[in-house]
C-alpha positions in Angstrom: 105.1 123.9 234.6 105.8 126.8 236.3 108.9 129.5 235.0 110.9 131.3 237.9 113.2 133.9 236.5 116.7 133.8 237.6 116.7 136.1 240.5 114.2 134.5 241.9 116.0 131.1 241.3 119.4 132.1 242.6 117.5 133.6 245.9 116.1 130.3 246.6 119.7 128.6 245.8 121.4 130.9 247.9 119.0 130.7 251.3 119.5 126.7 251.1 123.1 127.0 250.4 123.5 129.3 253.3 121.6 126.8 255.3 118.7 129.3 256.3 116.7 127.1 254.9 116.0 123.4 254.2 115.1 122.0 250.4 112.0 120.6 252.9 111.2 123.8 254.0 111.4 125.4 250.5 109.2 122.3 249.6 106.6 123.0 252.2 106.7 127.2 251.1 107.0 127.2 247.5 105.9 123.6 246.4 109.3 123.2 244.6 111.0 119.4 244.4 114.1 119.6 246.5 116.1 117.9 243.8 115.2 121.3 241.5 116.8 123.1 244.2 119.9 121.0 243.7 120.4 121.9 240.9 120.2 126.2 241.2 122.2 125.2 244.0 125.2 123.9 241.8 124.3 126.1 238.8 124.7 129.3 241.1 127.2 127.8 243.7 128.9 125.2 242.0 129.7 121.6 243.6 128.0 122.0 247.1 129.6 121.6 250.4 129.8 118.8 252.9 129.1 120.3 256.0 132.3 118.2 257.6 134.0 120.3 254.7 133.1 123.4 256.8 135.2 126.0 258.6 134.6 127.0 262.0 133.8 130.4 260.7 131.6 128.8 258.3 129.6 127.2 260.3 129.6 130.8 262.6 128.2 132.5 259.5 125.8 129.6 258.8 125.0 129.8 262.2 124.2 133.9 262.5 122.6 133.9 259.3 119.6 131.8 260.2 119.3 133.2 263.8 118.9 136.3 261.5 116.5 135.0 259.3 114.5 134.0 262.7 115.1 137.4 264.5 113.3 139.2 261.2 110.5 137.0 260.7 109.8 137.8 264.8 110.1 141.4 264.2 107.6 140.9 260.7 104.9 138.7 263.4 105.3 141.2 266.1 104.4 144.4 263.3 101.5 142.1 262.3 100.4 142.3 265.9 100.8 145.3 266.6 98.9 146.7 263.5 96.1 144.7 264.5 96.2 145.7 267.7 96.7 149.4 267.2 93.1 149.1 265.4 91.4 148.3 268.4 92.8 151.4 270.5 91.3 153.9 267.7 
């Protein structure tokens, strides 16, 4: 059984509670059951959140937060390229 320390745990909880990120997708990533992230979901957030419970400028921030998270894993590909391709030109 594997030990995450706390930080690490409440990072996880708070990318799935901010909907960045699916419990499937943290699955997929991490191999971590979805119902362990349920529960550093309530530990760190407390009851979670129906998303009909949600404010309009919830949803916004929901909403801007992953099109952030998307925006900065472009910028992370398009470094990667053009490291690789900065080789060829020396």
């Amino acid at each position: 059984m594997v030990k995450y320390d706390n930080s690490f745990k409440k990072n996880i909880a708070e990318v799935v509670h901010n909907k960045i990120k699916t419990k499937t997708e943290i699955q997929r990533e991490y191999g971590i059951a979805p119902s362990t992230v349920v529960g550093w979901e309530k530990k760190y957030f407390g009851e979670l959140k129906n998303k009909e419970n949600l404010t309009d400028q919830d949803l916004e921030i929901i909403r801007l937060k992953k099109l952030l998270q998307e925006k900065e894993e472009e910028v992370e590909i398009l470094k990667k390229a053009a490291a690789i391709f900065s080789k060829g030109i020396k």
